[in-house]
Structures are given as structure tokens and as C-alpha cells.
C-alpha positions in Angstrom: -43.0 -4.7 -18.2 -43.0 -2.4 -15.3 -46.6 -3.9 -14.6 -47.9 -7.8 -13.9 -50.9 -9.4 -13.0 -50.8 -12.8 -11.1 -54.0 -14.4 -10.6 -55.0 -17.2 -9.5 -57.5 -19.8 -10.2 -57.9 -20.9 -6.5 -61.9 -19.6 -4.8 -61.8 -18.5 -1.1 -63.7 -21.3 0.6 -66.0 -18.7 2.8 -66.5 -16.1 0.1 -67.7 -17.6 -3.5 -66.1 -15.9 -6.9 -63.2 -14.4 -4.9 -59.7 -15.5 -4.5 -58.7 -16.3 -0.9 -56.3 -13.1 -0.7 -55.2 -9.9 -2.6 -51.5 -8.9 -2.5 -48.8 -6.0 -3.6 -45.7 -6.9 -4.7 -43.2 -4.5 -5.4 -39.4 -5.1 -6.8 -37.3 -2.2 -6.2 -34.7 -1.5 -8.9 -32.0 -3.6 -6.4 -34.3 -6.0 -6.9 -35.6 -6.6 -3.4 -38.7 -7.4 -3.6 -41.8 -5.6 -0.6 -45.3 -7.6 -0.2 -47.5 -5.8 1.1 -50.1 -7.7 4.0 -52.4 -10.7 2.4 -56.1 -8.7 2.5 -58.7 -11.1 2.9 -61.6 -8.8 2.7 -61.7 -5.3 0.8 -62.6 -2.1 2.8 -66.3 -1.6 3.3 -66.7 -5.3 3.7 -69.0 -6.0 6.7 -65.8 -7.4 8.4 -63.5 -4.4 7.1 -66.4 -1.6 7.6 -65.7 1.9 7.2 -65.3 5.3 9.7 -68.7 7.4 9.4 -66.1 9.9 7.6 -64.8 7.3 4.9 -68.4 6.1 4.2 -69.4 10.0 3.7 -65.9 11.0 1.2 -67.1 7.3 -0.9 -70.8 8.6 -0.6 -69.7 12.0 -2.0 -67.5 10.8 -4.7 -70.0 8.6 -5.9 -72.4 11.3 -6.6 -69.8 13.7 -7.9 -69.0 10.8 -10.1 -73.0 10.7 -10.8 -72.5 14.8 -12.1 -74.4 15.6 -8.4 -72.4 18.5 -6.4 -74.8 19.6 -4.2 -76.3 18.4 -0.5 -73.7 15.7 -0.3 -74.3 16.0 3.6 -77.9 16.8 3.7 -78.6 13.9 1.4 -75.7 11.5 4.0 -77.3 12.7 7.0 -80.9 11.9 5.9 -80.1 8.6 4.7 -78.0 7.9 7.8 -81.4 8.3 9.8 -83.9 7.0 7.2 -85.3 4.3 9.3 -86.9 6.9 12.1 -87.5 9.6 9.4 -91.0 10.5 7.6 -90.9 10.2 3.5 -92.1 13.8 3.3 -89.1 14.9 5.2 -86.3 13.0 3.2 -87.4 14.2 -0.1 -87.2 17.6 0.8 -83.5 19.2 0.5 -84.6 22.6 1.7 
């Protein structure tokens, strides 16, 4: 098995319905073994947040995910600024 799951049963006390850490262990063939860092929080997680530039590449995967390949960035930028910008003006991708 080249693969292995651990979980655990133990809740984060702060954060309900997730374990108190993720972790990556690796076991080389020598049979040292490399753990990665405890992560606490994924990325995007208010206290993990994401560059403006990660948040766009995750905005435009999801719609290419979504079959949608066009105005990534028009459709970013506008909802960047959708508090201070008029309905008529965000529906509009001209």
C-alpha cells in the first residue's frame, strides 16, 4: 500500500467538524520518514487568506471547471468592486 489514510476522531476545539491539524507524511524507500508542517487552517481560510492573484487563478478554475472560458477577469474585476458598482454596469460584459 503505497497510500494510507490516518484519521482521527479528535474535533479542533475552535473550529467544529474539523480535526485540530492536517499532516504529510512521507517514508522514503530508506525508510526515513519527512512530515511535513501541522496546518491548522486550509488556504483561503480567513486566517490563511489568499494573494489577489491566487484568489483570481481559483476564481478562473472554478469557472473553467463550470464549462465558462470567457471574461474570467472582466467578471473578477467587477465582482472585486461590486459594493461601489451600479447593477446595470455588472451585468454588462461588453
Amino acid at each position: 500500500e503505497r497510500v494510507a489514510i490516518d484519521a482521527t476522531a479528535e474535533y479542533a476545539p475552535d473550529n467544529s467538524g474539523a480535526a485540530p491539524f492536517d499532516q504529510v507524511t512521507v517514508t522514503l524507500g530508506s525508510g526515513v520518514r519527512l512530515r511535513g508542517p501541522e496546518v491548522r487552517r486550509a488556504m483561503g481560510h480567513a486566517e490563511r487568506p489568499l494573494s489577489a492573484s491566487e484568489l483570481f487563478e481559483k476564481f478562473q478554475g472554478c469557472l473553467e471547471a463550470g464549462g465558462v472560458r470567457d471574461h474570467a477577469a472582466v467578471l473578477f474585476d467587477r465582482l472585486m468592486t461590486i459594493e461601489g458598482t451600479p447593477a446595470r454596469e455588472l451585468t454588462c460584459l461588453d
